[in-house]
C-alpha positions in Angstrom: 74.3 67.8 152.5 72.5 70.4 154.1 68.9 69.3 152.5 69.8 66.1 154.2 70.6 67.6 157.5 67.6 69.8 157.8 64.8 67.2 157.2 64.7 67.4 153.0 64.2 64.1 151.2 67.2 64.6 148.8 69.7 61.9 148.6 73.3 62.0 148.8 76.3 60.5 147.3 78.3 60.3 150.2 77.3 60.4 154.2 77.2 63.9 155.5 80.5 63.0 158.0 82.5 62.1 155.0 81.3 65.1 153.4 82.3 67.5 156.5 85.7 65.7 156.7 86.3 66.3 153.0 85.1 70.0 153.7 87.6 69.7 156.3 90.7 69.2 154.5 89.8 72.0 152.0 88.9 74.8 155.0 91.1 75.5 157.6 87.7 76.7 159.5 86.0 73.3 159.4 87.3 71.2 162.4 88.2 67.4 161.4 85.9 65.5 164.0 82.7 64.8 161.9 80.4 66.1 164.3 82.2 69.0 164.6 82.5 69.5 161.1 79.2 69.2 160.2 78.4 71.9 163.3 81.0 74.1 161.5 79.6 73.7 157.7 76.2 74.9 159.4 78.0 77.9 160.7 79.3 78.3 157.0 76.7 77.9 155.2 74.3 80.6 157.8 77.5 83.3 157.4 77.6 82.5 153.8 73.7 83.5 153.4 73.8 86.0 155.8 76.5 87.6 153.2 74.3 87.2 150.5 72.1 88.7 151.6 73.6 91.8 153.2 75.4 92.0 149.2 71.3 92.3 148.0 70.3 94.9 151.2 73.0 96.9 150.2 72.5 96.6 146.2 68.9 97.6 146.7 69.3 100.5 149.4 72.0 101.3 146.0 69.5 101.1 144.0 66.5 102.8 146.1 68.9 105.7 145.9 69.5 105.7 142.6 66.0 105.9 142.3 65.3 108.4 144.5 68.0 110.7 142.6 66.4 110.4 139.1 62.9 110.9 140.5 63.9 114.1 142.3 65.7 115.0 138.8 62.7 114.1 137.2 60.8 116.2 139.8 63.1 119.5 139.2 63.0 119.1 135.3 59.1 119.4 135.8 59.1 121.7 137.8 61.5 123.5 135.5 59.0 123.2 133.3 56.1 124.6 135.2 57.5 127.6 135.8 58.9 128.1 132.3 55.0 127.4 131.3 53.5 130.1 134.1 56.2 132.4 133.3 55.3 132.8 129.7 51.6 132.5 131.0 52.6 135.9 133.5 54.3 137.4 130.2 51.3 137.0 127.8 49.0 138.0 130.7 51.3 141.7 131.0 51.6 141.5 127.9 48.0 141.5 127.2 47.1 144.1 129.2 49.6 146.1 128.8 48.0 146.6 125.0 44.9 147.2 126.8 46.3 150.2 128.7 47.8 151.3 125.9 44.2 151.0 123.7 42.5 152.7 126.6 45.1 155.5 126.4 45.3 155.8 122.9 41.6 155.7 121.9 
């Protein structure tokens, strides 16, 4: 029906005011009158898609943070990593020359 309505060259079954009083009888929110009734299935159909779509905003800010979570774990197990790496880098580098002290001392 709403192809129809809005200008698309899709063809119905049934007239779009049979349609709306149909609608009518199975939705208390849909008004009998068929004007009115096609006004309201408009209504329902732009608070339907406005639902939608605010279920998908909030399934991606979901998953945005999702993603932001695993990236900043990803970020501290690198990090992690890093300074395990320079650590053992500042080790071997005392390490190294503490042996050289103790050569200089010793020889």
């Amino acid at each position: 029906m709403f192809p129809r309505l809005f200008g698309q060259p899709d063809a119905l079954k049934y007239p779009p005011e049979m349609v709306a009083i149909l609608m009518s009888l199975l939705y208390d929110t849909i008004r009998t009158d068929p004007e009115q009734a096609v006004a309201d299935l408009v209504e329902f159909n732009r608070a339907s898609l406005e639902r939608r779509n605010s279920f998908q905003a909030e399934q991606d800010d979901e998953l945005d943070d999702l993603e932001d979570e695993l990236d900043d774990d990803l970020d501290d197990d690198l990090s992690d990593e890093l300074d395990d790496e320079s650590s053992d880098e500042l080790d071997d580098d005392l390490d190294e020359e503490l042996d050289e002290d103790l050569e200089e001392d010793g020889g």
